[in-house]
KEVEX-835579 format. One record per residue (C-alpha): residue number from 0; z negated, y negated, x. Coordinates in pm, 1 decimal, padded with zeros to 6 digits, always signed. Layout:
N
{NUM {Z Y X}}
...
This chain:
185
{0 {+00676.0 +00746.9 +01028.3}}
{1 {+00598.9 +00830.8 +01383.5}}
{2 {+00905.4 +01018.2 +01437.6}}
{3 {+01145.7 +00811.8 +01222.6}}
{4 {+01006.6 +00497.6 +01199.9}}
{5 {+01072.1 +00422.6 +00843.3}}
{6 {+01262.9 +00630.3 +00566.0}}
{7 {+01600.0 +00617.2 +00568.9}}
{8 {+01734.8 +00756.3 +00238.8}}
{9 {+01620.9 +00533.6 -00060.6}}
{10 {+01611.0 +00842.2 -00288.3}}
{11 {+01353.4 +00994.9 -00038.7}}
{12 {+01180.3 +00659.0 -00009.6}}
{13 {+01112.9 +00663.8 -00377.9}}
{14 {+01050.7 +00990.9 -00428.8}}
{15 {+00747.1 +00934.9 -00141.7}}
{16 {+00694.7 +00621.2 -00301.5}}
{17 {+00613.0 +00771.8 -00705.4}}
{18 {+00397.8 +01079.3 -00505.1}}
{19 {+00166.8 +00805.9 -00376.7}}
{20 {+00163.0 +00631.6 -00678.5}}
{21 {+00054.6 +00975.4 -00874.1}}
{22 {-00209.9 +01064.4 -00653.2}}
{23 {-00354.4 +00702.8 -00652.1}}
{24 {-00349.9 +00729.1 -01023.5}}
{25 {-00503.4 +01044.9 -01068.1}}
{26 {-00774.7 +00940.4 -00821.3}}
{27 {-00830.1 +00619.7 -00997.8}}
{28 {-00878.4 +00810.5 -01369.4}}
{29 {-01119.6 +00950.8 -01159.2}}
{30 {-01282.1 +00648.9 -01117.7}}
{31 {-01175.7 +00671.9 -00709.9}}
{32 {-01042.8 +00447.0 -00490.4}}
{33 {-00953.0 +00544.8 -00182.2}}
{34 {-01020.6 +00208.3 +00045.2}}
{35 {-00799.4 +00348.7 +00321.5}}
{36 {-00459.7 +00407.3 +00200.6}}
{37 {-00245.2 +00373.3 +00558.8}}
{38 {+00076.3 +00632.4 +00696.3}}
{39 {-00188.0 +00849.3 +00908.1}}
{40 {-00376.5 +00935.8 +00546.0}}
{41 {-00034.4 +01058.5 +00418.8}}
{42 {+00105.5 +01438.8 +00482.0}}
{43 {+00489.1 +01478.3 +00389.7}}
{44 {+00556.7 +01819.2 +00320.6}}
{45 {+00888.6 +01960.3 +00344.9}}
{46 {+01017.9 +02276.7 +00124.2}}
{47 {+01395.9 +02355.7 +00143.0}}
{48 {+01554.5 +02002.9 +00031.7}}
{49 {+01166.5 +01941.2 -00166.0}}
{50 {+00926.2 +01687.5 -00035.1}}
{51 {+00563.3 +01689.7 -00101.5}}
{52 {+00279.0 +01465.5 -00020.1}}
{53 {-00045.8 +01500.5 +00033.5}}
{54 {-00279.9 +01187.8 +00008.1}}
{55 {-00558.2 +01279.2 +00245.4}}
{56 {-00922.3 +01120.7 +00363.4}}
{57 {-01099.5 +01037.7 +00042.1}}
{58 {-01395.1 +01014.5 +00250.1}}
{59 {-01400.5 +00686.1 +00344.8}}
{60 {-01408.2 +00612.4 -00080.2}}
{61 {-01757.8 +00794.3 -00025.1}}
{62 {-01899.5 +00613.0 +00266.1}}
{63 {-01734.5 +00278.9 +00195.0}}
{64 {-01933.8 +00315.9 -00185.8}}
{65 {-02287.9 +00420.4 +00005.9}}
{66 {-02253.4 +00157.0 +00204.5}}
{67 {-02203.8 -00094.6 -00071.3}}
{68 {-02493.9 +00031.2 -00237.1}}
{69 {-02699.7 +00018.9 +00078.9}}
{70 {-02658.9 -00321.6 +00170.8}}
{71 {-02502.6 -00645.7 +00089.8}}
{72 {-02406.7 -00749.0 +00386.9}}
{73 {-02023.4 -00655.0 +00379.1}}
{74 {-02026.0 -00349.6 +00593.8}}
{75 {-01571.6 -00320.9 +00618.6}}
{76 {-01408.7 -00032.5 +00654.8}}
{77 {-01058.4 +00041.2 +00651.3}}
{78 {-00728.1 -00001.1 +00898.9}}
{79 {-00631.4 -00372.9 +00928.3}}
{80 {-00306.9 -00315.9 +00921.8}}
{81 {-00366.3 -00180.3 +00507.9}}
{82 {-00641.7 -00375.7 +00391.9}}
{83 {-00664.7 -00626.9 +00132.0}}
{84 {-00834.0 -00957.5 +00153.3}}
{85 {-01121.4 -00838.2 -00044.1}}
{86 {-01185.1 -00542.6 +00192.8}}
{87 {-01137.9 -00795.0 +00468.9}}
{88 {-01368.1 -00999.9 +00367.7}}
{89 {-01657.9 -00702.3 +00233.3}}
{90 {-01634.0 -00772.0 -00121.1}}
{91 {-01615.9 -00529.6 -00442.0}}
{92 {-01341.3 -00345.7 -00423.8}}
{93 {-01170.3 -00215.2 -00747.4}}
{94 {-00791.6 +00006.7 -00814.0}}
{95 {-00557.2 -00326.1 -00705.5}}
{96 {-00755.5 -00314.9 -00338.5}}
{97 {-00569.6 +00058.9 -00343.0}}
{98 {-00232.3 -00137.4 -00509.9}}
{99 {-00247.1 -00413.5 -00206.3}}
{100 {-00299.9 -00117.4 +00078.4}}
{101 {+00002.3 +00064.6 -00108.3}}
{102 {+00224.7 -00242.0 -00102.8}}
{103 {+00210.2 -00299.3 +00232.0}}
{104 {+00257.8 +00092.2 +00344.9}}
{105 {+00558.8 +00089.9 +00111.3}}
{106 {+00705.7 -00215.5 +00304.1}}
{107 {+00628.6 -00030.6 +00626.6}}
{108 {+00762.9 +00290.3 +00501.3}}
{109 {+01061.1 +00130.3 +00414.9}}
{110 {+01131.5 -00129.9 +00710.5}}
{111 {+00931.6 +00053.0 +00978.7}}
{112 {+00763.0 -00311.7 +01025.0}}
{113 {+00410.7 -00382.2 +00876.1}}
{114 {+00451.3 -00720.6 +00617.1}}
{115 {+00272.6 -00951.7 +00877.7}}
{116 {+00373.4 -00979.5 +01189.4}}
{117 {+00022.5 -01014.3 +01381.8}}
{118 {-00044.8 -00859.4 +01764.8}}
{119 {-00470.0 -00778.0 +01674.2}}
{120 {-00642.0 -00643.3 +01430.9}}
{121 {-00858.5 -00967.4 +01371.7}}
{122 {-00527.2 -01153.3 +01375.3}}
{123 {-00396.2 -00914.2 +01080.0}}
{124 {-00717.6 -00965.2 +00880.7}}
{125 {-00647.9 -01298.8 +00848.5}}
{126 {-00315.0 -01282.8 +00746.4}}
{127 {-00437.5 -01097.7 +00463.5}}
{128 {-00707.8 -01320.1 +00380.7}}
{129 {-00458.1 -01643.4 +00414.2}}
{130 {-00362.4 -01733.8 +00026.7}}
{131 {-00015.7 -01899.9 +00192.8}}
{132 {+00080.7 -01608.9 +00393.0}}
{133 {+00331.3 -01370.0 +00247.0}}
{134 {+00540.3 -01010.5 +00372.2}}
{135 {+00785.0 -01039.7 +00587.3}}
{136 {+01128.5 -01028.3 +00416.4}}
{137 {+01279.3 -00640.6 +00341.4}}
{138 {+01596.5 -00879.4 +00305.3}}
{139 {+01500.0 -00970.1 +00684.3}}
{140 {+01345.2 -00635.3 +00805.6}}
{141 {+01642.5 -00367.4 +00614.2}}
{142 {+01918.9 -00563.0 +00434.0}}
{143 {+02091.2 -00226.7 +00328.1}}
{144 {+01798.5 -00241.2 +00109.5}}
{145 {+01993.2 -00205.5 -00242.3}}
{146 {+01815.6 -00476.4 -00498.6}}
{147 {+01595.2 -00588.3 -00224.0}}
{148 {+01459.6 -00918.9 -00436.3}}
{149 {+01296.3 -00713.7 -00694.1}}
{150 {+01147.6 -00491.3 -00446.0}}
{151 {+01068.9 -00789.8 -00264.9}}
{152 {+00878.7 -00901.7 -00567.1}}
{153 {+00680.2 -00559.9 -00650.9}}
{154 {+00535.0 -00586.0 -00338.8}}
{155 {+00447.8 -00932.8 -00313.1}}
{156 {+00275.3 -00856.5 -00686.7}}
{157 {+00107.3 -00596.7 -00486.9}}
{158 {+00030.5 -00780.7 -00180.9}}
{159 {-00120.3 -01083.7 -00369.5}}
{160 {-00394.9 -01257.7 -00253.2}}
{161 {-00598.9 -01228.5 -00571.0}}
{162 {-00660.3 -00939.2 -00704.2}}
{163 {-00620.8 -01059.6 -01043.0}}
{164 {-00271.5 -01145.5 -00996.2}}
{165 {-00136.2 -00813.4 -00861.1}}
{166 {-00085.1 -00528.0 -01079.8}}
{167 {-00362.9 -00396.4 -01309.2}}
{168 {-00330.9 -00071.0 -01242.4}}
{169 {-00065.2 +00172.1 -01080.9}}
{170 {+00112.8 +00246.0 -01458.5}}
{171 {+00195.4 -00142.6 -01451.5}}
{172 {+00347.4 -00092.6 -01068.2}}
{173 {+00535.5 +00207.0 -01169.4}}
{174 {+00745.8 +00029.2 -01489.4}}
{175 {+00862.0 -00214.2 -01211.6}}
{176 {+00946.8 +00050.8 -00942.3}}
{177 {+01152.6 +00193.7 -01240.3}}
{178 {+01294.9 -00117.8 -01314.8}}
{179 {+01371.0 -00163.9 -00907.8}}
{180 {+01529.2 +00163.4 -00870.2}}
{181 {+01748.9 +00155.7 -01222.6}}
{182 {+01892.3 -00174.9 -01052.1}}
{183 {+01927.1 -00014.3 -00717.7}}
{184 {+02146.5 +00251.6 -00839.9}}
C-alpha cells in the first residue's frame, strides 16, 4: 500500500483478501484476536507470479488481554484508522472486533482511501463509534470495482456498529466474499 496505494488487479485483491481471512481464522480457532489488524501488520510476499502474506504483530492480542485483566478502566490500544467502536470505546473485544478492523483495511486496500474520511485520530474514533456513520462508497472511491454493491454490503456487514450485527465469524464473511467474487466474474 505505500508504494501502490491500493491493489489494482481484483484477482490479486482477493487473493490478499482470502490470506487475511485464513490467518484471522486460524488465529481465532486459537482463541486469538489480534486487536490491531491495519496495512503496516501485513507482509505481501512475492514468489514468481505467487503472493504470500504474512499477518504480523500478535503482540498487541497479548498486551491488549493483560491489560483487560489488569484493570477496568478501558486501557485502548490499536490504530484509529482500524478500530472498531468497541475498541474505541475499551470494551470486550471478541473475533467481529478483528471482522470490523478487516473491513475497513479491505476498503482501503481496495480504494487506497480509509472508509471515513476524518483528518485526526480522535476525529476517526468517532466516526467509528457514530451508529449513523457509514464507509465511504467503493462505487465513489473505485467504480471499476466489478459488483461493487455486494462488496459494498460485505463490508458495511463488517463495519457495523454492533458487533452483533456483523458477521459471526470469518467462515460467515468468506461465503459472501465467494458470493461477491462469483458475481464479479
Amino acid at each position: 500500500l505505500e508504494s501502490q496505494e491500493r491493489i489494482d488487479s481484483i484477482p490479486e485483491y482477493v487473493s490478499i483478501l482470502y490470506q487475511i481471512c485464513d490467518g484471522l481464522e486460524h488465529a481465532h480457532r486459537l482463541g486469538v484476536i489480534h486487536r490491531d489488524l491495519k496495512p503496516e501488520n501485513i507482509i505481501v510476499l512475492r514468489n514468481n507470479d505467487q503472493i504470500k502474506l504474512k499477518i504480523l504483530d500478535f503482540g498487541v492480542a497479548k498486551i491488549q488481554e493483560d491489560l483487560q485483566k489488569l484493570t477496568k478502566t478501558g486501557v485502548v490500544l490499536g490504530s484509529p484508522a482500524y478500530m472498531s467502536p468497541e475498541q474505541c470505546m475499551g470494551k470486550k473485544l471478541s473475533e467481529r472486533s478483528d471482522i470490523y478492523s478487516l473491513g475497513s483495511l479491505a476498503f482501503e486496500l481496495l480504494t487506497g482511501e480509509l472508509p471515513y474520511d476524518e483528518n485526526t485520530a480522535v476525529d476517526m474514533m468517532k466516526a467509528h463509534c457514530d451508529p449513523m456513520t457509514e464507509p465511504l462508497s467503493i462505487k465513489e472511491c473505485r467504480p471499476d470495482t466489478p459488483a461493487a454493491e455486494i462488496l459494498q454490503g460485505i463490508i458495511n456487514t463488517c463495519m457495523h456498529y454492533d458487533p452483533e450485527m456483523r458477521y459471526k465469524n470469518i467462515n460467515a464473511l468468506k461465503c459472501d466474499l465467494n458470493t461477491w467474487w462469483k458475481a464479479a466474474q
